[in-house]
N, C-alpha and C positions, 0 to 999 in steps of 0.2 A: 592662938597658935598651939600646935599638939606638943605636949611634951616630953619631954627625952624620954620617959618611959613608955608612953603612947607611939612616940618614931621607932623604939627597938620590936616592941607588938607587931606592929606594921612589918616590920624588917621580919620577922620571925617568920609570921603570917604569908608572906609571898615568898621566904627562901624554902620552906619545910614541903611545899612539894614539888622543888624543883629535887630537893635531897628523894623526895618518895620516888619520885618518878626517876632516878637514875638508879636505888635500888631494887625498884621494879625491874627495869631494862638488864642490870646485873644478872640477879634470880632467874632472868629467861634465861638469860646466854648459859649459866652456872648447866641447866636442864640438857643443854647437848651432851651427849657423848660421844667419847671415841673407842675406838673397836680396836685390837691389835690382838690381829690372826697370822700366827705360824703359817711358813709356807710347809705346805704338805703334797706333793707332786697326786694328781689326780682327788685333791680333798681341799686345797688352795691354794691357789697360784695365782700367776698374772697372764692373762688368755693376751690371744695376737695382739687385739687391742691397747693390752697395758693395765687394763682394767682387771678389776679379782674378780676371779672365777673361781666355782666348786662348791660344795655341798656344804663347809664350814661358813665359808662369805654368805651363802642363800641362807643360813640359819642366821647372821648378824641381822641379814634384809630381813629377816619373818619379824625377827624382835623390833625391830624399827620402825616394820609395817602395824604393829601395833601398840607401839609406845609411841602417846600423843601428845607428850609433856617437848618434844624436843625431838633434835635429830642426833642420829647415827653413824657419824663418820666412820669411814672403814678402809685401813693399810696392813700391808703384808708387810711381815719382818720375819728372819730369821729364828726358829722355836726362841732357844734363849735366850735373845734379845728382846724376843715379845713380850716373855711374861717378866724381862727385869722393865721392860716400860710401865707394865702396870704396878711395880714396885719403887718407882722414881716418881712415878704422879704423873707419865707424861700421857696414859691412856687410863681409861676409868674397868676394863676389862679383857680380858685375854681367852680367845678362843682356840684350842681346846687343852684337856690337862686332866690325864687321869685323876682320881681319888684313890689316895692308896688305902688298903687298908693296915699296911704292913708300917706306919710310921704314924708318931702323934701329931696332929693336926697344929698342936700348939709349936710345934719342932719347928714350922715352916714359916716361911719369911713373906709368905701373903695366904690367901684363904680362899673360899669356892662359894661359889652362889648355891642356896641350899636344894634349890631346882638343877636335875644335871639333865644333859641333853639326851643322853640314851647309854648302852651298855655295847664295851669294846671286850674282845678277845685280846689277850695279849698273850703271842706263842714265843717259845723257846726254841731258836734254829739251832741245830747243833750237825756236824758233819755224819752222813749216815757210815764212813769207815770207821770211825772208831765209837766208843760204850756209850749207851745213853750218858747223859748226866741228869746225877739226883739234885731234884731242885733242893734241897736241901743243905747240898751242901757245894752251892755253886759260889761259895765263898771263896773254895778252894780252887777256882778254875779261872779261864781269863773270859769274862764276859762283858759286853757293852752293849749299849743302850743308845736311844736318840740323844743328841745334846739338849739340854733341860730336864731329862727324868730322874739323875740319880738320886736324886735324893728320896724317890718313893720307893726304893728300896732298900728291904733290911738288910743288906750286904755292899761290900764294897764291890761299885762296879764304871767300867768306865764308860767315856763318849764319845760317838762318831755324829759326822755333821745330817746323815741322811742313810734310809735304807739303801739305797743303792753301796755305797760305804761298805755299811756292816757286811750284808751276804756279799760281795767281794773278797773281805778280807778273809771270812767265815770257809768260805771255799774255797781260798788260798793255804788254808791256816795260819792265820796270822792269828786266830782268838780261837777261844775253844765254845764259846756259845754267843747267840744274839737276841737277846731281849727285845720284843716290840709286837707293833700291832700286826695283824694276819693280813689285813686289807691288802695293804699300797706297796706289802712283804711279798704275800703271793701272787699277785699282779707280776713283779719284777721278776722272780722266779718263774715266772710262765712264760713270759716272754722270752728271757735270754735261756732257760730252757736247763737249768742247773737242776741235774741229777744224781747229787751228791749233798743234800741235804735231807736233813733229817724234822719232821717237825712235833711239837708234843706243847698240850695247854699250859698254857704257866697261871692265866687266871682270868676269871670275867670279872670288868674292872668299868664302874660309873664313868664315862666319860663326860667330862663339867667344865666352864666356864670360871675362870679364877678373876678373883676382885680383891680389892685392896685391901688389909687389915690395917684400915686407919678410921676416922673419922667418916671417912665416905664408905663405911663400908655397908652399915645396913639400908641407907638409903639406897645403892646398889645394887643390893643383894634385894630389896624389895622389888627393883623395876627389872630386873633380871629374871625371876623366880616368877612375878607374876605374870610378865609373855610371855616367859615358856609353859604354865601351866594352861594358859590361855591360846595359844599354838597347839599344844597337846590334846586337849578338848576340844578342837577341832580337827585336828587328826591331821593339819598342816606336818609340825614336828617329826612325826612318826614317816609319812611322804619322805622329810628329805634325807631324813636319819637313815634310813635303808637305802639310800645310794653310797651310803659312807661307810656303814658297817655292818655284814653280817654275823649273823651267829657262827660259832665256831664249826669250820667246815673240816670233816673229816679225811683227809689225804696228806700221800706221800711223794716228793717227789722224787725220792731215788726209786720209786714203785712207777714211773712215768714212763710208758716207751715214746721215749721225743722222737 
């Protein structure tokens, strides 16, 4: 008969790959990620279907399309709520999120993949009846931003939930400047045809992919950085990055005859 040391061998010997094989099974699943993209009206949202639409979701899909380790899950949320998911652990990264250059990186309560996607304009609306304002010292004035960005700025400033918001108030006077991108800014502007703004560069600004400053973060920042240099070398990237963001376009629209 085998002995209790030869029956525990045995016992070892057939439980130790049921253990490999459920850490195996772990480790794939651990390989998926998830995606948590800001809704940005004309750059992401949710098309008639339900489903995400727009140049930021088609940039989740390129990285997904070439990350082979797993998949890609992908939800729209709210800017601010987006990027505190990837700071609660409930997403592995958040799309999109300036890089400022105007604050230390150590300041911030998560971090950037070291690959960014492409480069944004960010213009200063300010009312064309009264004095430019000096960015300088726009400390002194009442200015706001999208919800999520203040903190890349070296002054204090507040937050509205959406462009539409801001140039409302802006042409009301309810603020004396508005911080943000020119895109989805000047789109709105052309439409409703406001010819009482003013516009001037404030800066061209990396636009990137934020990931977690935790434990997951270099492994992230690895599968992040290399399909997008991998997208980029094939000229994918660049394709959808210029439906989202032009270069800084020269105009006025109180110079507009609507």
């Amino acid at each position: 008969m085998p002995s209790q040391i030869t029956k525990y061998i045995l016992l070892i010997t057939l439980v130790c790959p049921i253990f490999q094989a459920n850490a195996e099974t772990k480790e794939l699943k651990s390989k998926d990620l998830k995606a948590s993209i800001a809704i940005l009206p004309g750059h992401s949202e949710a098309g008639i279907d339900g489903k995400p639409i727009g140049g930021f979701v088609e940039i989740a899909q390129a990285i997904n399309g070439v990350y082979s380790a797993g998949n890609i899950s992908i939800k729209l949320y709210p800017f601010a709520r987006s990027l505190i998911n990837v700071e609660d652990g409930k997403a592995d990264f958040h799309i999109p999120l300036i890089k400022s250059p105007y604050v230390p990186l150590e300041t911030l309560t998560f971090t950037y993949a070291t690959e960014c996607i492409t480069q944004v304009s960010f213009v200063l609306y300010t009312r064309a009846d009264t004095s430019p304002l000096e960015h300088a010292t726009l400390e002194q004035h009442k200015v706001v931003t999208i919800r999520g960005h203040k903190q890349l700025f070296p002054f204090n400033i507040s937050e509205v939930n959406n462009h539409q918001q801001g140039i409302n108030m802006l042409n009301t006077g309810r603020i004396d400047g508005f911080l943000v991108e020119q895109d989805v800014t000047d789109k709105y502007i052309r439409k409703h045809k406001f010819n009482n703004i003013r516009r001037t560069l404030y800066s061209v600004l990396d636009s990137c992919i934020v990931i977690p400053k935790d434990l997951r973060q270099k492994e992230i920042d690895n599968i992040i950085s290399i399909a997008l240099r991998e997208l980029k070398k094939s000229g994918e990237l660049q394709k959808i990055s210029e439906t989202i963001h032009q270069p800084f376009i020269e105009w006025q629209p109180y110079q507009m005859d609507w």
